[in-house]
N, CA, C and O of each residue as an XYZ file, in Angstrom:
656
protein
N     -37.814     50.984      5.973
C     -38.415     50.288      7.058
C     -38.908     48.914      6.627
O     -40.070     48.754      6.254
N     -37.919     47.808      6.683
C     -38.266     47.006      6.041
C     -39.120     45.679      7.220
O     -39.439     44.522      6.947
N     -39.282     46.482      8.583
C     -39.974     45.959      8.899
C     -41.781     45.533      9.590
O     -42.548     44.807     10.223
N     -41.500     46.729      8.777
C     -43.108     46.923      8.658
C     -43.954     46.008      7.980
O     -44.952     45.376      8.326
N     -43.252     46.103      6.841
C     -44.127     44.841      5.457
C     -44.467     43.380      6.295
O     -45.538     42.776      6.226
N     -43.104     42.917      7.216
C     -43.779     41.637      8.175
C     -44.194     41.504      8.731
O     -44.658     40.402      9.021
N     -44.418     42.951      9.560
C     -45.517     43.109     10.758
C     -46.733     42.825     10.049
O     -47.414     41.908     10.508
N     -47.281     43.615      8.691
C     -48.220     43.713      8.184
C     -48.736     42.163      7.859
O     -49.773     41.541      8.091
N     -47.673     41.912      7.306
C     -48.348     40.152      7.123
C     -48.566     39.333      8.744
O     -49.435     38.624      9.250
N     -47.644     39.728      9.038
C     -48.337     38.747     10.723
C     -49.704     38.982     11.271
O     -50.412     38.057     11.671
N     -50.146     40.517     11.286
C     -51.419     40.721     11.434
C     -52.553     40.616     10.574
O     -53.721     40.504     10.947
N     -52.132     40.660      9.387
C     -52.805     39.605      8.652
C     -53.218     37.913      8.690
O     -54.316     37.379      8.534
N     -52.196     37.461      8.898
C     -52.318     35.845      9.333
C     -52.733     35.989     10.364
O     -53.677     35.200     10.396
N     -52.666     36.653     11.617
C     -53.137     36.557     12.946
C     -54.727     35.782     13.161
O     -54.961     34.834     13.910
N     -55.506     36.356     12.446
C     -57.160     36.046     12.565
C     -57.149     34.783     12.116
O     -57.497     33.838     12.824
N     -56.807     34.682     11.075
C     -56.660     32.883     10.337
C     -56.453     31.956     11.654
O     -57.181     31.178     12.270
N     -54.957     32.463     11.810
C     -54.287     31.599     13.034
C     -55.528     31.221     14.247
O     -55.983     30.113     14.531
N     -55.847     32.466     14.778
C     -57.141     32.096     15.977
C     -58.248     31.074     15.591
O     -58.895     30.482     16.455
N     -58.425     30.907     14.364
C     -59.769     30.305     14.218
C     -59.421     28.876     14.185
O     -60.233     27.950     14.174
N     -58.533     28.811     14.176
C     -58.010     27.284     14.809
C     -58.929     26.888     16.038
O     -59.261     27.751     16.851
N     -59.343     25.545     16.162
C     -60.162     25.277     17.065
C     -61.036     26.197     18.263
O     -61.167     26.133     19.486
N     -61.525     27.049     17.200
C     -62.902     27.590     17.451
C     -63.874     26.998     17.707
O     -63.807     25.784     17.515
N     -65.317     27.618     18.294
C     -66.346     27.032     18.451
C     -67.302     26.266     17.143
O     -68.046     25.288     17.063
N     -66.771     27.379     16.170
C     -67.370     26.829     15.140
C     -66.367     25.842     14.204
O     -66.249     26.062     12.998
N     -65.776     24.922     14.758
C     -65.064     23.830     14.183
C     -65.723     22.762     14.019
O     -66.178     22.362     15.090
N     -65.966     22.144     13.180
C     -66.913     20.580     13.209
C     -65.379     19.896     13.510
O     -64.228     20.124     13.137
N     -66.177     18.747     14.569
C     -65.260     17.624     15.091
C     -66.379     16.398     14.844
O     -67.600     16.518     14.733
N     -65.701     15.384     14.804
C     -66.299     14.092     14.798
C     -66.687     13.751     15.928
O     -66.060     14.261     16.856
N     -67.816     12.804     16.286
C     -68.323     12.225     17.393
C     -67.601     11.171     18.095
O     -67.211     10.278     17.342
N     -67.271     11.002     19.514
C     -66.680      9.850     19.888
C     -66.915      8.647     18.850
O     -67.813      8.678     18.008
N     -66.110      7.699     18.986
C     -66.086      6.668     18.592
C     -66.442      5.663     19.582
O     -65.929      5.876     20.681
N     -67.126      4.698     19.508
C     -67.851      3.892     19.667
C     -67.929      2.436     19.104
O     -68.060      2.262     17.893
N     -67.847      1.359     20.002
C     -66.902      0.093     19.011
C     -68.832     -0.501     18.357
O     -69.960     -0.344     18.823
N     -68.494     -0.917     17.600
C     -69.444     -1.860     16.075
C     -69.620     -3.246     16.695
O     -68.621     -3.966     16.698
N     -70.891     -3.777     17.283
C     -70.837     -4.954     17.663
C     -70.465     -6.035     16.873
O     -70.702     -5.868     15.677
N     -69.939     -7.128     17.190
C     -69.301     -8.073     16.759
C     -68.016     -7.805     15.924
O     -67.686     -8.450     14.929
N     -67.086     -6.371     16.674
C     -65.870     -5.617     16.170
C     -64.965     -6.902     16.723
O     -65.424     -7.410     17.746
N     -63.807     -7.472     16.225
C     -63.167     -8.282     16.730
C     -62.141     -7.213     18.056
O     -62.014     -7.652     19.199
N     -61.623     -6.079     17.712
C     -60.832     -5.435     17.956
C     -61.384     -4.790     19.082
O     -60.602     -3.977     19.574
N     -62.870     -4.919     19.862
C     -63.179     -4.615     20.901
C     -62.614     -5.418     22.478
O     -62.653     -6.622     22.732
N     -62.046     -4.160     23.470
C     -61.755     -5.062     24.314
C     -62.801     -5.346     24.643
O     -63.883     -4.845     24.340
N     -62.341     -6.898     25.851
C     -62.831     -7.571     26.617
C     -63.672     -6.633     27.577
O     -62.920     -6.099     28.392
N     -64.780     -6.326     27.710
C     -65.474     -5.483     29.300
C     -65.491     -6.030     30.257
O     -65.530     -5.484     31.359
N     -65.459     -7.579     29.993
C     -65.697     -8.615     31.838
C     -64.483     -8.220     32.395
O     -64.762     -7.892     33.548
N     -63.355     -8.078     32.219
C     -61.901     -7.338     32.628
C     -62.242     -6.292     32.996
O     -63.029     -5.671     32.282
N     -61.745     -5.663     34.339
C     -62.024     -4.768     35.404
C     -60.637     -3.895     36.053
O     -60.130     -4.194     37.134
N     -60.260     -3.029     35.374
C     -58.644     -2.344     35.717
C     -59.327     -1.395     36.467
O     -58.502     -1.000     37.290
N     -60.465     -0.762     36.654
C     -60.557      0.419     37.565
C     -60.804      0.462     39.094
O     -60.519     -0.576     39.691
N     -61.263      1.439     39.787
C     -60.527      1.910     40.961
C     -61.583      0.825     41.707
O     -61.397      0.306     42.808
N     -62.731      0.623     40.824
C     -63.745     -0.122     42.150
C     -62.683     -1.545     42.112
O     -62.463     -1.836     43.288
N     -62.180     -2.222     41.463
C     -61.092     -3.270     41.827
C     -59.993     -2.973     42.336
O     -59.123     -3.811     42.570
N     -59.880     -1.671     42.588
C     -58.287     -1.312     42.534
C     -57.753     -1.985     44.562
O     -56.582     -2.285     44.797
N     -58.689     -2.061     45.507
C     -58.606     -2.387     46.581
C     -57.854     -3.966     46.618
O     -56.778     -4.340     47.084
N     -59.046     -4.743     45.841
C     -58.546     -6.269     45.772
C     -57.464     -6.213     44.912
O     -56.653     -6.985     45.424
N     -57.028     -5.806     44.018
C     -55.914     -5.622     43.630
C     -55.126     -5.562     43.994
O     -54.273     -6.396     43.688
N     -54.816     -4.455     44.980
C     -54.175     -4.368     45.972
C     -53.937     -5.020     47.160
O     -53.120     -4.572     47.964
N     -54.703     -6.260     47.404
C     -54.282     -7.467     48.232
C     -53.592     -8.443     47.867
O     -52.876     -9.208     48.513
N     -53.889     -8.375     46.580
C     -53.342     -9.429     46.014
C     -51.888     -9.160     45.480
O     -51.119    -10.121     45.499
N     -51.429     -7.958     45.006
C     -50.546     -7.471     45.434
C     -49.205     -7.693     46.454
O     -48.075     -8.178     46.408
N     -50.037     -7.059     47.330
C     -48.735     -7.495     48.859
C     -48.886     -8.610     49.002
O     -47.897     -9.085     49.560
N     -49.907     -9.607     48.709
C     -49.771    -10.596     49.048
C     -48.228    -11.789     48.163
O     -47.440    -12.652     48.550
N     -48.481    -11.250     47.177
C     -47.694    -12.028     46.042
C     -46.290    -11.494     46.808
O     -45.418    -12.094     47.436
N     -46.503    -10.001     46.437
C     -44.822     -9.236     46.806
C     -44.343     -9.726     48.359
O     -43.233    -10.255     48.287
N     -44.816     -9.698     49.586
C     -44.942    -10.228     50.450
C     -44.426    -11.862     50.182
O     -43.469    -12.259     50.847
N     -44.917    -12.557     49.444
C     -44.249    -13.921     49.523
C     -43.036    -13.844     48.945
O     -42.167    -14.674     49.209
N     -42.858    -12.952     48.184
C     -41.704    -12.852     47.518
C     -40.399    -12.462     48.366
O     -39.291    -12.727     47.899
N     -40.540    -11.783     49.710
C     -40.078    -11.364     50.686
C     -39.724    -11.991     51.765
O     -38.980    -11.596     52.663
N     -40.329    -13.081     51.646
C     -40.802    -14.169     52.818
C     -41.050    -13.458     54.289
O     -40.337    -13.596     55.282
N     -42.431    -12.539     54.151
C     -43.309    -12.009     55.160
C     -44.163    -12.309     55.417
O     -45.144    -11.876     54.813
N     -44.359    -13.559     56.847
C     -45.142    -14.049     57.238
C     -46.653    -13.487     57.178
O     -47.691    -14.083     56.893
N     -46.452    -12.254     57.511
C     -47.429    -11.504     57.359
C     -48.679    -11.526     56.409
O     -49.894    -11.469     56.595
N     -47.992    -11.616     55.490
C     -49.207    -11.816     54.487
C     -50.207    -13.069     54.544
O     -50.957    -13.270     53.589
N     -50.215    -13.826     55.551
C     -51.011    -14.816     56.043
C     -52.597    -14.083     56.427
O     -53.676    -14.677     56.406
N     -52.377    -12.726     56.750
C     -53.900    -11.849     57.131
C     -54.585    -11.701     55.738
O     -55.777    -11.403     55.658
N     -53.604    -11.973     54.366
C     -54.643    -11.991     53.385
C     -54.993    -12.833     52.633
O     -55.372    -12.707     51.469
N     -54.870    -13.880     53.346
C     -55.753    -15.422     53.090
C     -56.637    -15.784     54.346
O     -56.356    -15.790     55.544
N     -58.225    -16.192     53.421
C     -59.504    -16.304     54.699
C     -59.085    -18.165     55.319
O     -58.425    -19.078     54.822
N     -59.610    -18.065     56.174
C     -59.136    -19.415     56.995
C     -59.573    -20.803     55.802
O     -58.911    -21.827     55.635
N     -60.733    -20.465     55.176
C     -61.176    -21.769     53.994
C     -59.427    -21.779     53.200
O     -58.716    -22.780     53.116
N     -59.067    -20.370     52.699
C     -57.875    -20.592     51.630
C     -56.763    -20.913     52.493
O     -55.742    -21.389     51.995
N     -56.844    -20.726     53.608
C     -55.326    -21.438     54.526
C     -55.421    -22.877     54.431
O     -54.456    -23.635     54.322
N     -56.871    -23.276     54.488
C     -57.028    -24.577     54.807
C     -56.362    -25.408     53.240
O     -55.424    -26.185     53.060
N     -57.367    -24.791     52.326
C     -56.421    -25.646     51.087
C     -55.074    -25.055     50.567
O     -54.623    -25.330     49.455
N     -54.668    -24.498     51.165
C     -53.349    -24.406     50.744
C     -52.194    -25.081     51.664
O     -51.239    -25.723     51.227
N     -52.532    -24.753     53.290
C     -51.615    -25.377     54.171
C     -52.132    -26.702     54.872
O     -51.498    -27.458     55.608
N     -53.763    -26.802     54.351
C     -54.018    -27.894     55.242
C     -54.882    -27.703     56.621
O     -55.640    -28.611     56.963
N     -54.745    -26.376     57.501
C     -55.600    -26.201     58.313
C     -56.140    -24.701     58.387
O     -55.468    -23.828     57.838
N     -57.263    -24.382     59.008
C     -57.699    -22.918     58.860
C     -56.906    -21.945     59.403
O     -57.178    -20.745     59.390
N     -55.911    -22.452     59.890
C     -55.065    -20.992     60.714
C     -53.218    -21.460     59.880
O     -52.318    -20.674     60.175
N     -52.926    -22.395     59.154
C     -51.807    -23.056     59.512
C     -50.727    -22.654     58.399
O     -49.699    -23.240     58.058
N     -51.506    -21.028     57.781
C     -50.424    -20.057     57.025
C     -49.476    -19.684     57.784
O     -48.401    -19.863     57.212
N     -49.353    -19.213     58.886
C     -48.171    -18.769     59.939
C     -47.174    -19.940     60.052
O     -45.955    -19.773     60.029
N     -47.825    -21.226     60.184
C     -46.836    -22.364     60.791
C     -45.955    -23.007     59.674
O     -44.832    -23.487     59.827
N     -46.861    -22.905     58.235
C     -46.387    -23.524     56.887
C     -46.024    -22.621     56.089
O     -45.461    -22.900     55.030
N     -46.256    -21.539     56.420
C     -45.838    -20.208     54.905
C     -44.130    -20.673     54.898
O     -43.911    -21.366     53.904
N     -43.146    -20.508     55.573
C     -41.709    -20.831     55.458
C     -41.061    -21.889     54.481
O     -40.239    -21.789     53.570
N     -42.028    -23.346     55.244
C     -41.968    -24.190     54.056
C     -42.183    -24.118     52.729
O     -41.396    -24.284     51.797
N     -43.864    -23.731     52.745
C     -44.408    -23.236     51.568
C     -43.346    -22.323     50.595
O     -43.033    -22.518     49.420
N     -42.898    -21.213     51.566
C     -41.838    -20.247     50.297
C     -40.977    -21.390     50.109
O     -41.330    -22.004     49.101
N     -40.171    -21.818     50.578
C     -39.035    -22.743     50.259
C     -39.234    -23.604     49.187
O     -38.142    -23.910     48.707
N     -40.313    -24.202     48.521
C     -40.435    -24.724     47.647
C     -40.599    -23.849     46.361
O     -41.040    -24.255     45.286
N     -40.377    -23.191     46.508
C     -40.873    -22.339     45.414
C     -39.099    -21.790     44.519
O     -38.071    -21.343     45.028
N     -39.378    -22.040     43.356
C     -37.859    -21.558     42.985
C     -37.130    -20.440     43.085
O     -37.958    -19.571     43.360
N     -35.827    -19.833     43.012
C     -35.603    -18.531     43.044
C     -36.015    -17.928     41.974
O     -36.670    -16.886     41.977
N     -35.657    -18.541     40.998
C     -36.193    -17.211     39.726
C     -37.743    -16.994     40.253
O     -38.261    -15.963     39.823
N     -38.524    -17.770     41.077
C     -39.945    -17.403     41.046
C     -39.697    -16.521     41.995
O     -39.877    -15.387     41.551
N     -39.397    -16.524     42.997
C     -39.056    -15.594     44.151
C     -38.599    -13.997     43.318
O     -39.019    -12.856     43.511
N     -37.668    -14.488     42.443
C     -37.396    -12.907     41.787
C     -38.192    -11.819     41.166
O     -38.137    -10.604     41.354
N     -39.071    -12.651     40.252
C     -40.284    -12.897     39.544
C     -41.027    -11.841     40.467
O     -41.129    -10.635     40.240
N     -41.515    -12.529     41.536
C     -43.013    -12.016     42.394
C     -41.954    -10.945     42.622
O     -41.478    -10.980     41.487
N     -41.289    -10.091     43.203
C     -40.431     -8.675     43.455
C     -40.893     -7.980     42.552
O     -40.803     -6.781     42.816
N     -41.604     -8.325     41.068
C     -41.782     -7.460     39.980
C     -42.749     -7.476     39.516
O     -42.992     -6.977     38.417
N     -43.917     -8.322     40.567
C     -45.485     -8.636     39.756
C     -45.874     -7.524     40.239
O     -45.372     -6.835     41.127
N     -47.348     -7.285     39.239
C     -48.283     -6.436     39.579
C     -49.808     -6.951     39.320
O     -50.018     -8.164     39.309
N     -50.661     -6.209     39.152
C     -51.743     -6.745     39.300
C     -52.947     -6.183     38.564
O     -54.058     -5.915     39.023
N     -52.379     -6.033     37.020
C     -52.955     -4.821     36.363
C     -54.581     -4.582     36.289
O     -55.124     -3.500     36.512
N     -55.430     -6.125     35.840
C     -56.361     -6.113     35.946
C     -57.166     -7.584     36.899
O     -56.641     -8.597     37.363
N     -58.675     -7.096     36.899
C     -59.134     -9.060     37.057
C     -60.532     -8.551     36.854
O     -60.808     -7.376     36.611
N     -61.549     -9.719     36.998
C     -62.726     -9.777     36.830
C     -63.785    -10.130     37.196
O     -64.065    -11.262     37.591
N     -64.650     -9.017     37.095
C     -65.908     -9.433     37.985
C     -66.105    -11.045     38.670
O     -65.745    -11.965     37.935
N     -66.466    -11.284     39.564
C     -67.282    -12.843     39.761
C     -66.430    -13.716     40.577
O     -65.368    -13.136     40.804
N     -66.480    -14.919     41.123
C     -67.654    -15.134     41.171
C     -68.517    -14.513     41.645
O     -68.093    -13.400     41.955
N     -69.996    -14.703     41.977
C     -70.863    -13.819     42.639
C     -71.050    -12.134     43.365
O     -69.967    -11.559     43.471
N     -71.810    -11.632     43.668
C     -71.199    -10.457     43.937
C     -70.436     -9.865     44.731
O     -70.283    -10.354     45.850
N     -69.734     -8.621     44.359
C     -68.669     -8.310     45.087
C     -67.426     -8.740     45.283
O     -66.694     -8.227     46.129
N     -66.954    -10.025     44.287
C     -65.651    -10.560     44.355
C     -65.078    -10.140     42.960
O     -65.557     -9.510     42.017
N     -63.852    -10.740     43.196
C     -63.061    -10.684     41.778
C     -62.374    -11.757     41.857
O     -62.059    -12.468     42.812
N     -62.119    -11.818     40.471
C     -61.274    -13.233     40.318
C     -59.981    -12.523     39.514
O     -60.070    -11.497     38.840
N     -58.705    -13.339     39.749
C     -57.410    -12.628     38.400
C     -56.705    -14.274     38.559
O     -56.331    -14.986     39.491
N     -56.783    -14.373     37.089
C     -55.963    -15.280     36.498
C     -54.662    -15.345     36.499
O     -54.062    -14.566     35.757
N     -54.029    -16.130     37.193
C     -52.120    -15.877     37.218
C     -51.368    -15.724     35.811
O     -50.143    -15.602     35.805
N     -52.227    -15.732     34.417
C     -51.421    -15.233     33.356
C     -51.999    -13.780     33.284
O     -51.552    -13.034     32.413
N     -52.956    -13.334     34.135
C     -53.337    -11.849     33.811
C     -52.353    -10.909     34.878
O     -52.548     -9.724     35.152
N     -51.394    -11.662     35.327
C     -50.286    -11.287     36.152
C     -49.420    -10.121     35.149
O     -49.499    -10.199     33.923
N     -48.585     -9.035     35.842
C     -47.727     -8.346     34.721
C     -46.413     -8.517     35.691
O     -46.154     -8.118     36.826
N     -45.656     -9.349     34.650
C     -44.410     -9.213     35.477
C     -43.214     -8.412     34.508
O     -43.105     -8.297     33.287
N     -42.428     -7.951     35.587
C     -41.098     -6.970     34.895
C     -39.919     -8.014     34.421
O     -39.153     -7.551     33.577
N     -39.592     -9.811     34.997
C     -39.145    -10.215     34.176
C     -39.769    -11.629     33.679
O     -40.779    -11.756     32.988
N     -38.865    -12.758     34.232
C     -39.796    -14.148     33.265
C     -40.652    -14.029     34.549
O     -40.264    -13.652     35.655
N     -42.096    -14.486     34.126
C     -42.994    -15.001     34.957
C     -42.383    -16.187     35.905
O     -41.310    -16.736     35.655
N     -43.113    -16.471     36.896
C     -43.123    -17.217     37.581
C     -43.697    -18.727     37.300
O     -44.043    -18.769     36.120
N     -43.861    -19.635     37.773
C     -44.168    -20.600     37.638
C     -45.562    -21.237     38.829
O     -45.272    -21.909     39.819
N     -46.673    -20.953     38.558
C     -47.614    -21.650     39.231
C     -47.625    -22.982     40.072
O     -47.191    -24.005     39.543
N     -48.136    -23.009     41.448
C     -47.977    -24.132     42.005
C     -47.629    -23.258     43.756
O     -47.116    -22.183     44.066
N     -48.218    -24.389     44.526
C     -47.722    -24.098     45.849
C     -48.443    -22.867     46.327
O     -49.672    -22.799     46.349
N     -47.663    -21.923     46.698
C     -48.624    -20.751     47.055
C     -48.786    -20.259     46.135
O     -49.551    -19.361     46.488
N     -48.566    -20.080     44.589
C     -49.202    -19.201     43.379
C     -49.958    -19.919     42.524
O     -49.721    -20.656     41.566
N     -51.211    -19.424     43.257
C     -52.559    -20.577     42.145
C     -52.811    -20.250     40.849
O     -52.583    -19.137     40.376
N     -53.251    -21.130     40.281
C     -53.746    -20.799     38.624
C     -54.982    -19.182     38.859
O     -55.096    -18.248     38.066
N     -55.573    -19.334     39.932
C     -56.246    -18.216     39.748
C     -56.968    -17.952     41.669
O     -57.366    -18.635     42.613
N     -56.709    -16.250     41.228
C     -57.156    -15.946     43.087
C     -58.580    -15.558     42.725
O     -58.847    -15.190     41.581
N     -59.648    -15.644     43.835
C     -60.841    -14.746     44.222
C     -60.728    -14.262     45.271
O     -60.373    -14.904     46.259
N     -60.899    -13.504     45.275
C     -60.993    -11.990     46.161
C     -61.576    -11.557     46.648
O     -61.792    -10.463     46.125
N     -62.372    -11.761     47.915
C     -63.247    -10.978     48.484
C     -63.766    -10.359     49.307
O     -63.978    -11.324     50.042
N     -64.342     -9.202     50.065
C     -64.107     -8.204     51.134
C     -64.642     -9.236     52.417
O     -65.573    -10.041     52.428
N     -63.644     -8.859     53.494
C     -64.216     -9.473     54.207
C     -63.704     -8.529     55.634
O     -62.568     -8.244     56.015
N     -65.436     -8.103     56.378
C     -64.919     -7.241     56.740
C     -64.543     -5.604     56.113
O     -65.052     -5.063     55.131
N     -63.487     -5.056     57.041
C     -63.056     -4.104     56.220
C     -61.883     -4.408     54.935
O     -61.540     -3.627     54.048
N     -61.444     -5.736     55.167
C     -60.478     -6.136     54.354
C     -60.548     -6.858     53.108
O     -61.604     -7.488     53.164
N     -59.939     -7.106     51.954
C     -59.939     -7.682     51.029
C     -59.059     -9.144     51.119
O     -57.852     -8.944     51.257
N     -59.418    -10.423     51.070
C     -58.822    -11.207     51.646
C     -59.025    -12.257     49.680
O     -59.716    -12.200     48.663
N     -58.179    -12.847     50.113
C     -58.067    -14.363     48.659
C     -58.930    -15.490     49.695
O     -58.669    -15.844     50.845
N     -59.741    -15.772     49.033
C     -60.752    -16.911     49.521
C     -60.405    -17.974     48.766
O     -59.524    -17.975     47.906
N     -61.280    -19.128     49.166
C     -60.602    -20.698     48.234
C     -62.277    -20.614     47.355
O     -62.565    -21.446     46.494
């Protein structure tokens, strides 16, 4: 019965095996970054869900131009229509033009942006995201026209709108 002798050793090793992450295992304490760690991220950068709304305007808004959907004119406040098209309502009348200047590779570009993070401020309740804190799937785009060096974001209403 030669297989008894391995049974015998398996139930032998068996108990060993269990005490594998037992209660009585010492583990180390979270880790915790060392002030003035170079290798600490940034905290003013904001990827979670309380941004995740304005994020998400900014978003359709980009992808939306990328589409050339007028539409996305509801997520610019009448101040940011004004400096971008010139008057407080005059995203509907100029967005067409506006896309048209814009190159195709940029047009391709925005089809693949996202909007991974941005950051607190100005003041409360807004956010700001820098157009290099953009994530795109191929070459970035090129700033200018309707894609500013940087959006703020802020609720207005029930909505999240890009303010100037």
């Amino acid at each position: 019965m030669p297989v008894r002798p391995f049974l015998v050793a398996v139930l032998a090793v068996l108990p060993l095996l269990s005490a594998c992450g037992g209660k009585d295992e010492v583990t180390m304490p979270p880790l915790t970054p060392e002030p003035g760690d170079s290798q600490v991220v940034d905290t003013a950068a904001t990827s979670g869900a309380e941004s995740f709304p304005a994020r998400l305007a900014l978003y359709k808004y980009l992808r939306g131009v990328a589409v050339g959907n007028a539409r996305v004119c509801a997520y610019l406040t009448p101040a940011y229509q004004r400096k971008a098209f010139g008057g407080p309502a005059a995203c509907r009348t100029g967005f067409a033009q506006a896309r048209a200047r814009l190159r195709p590779q940029d047009l391709l570009a925005l089809r693949g942006v996202t909007v991974p993070l941005c950051e607190p401020g100005p003041g409360q309740g807004a956010y700001t995201v820098r157009f290099e804190d953009l994530d795109w799937k191929a070459e970035p785009a090129r700033p200018g026209g309707l894609l500013a060096a940087t959006y703020t974001l802020r609720k207005t209403g029930t909505y999240w709108q890009i303010t100037a």
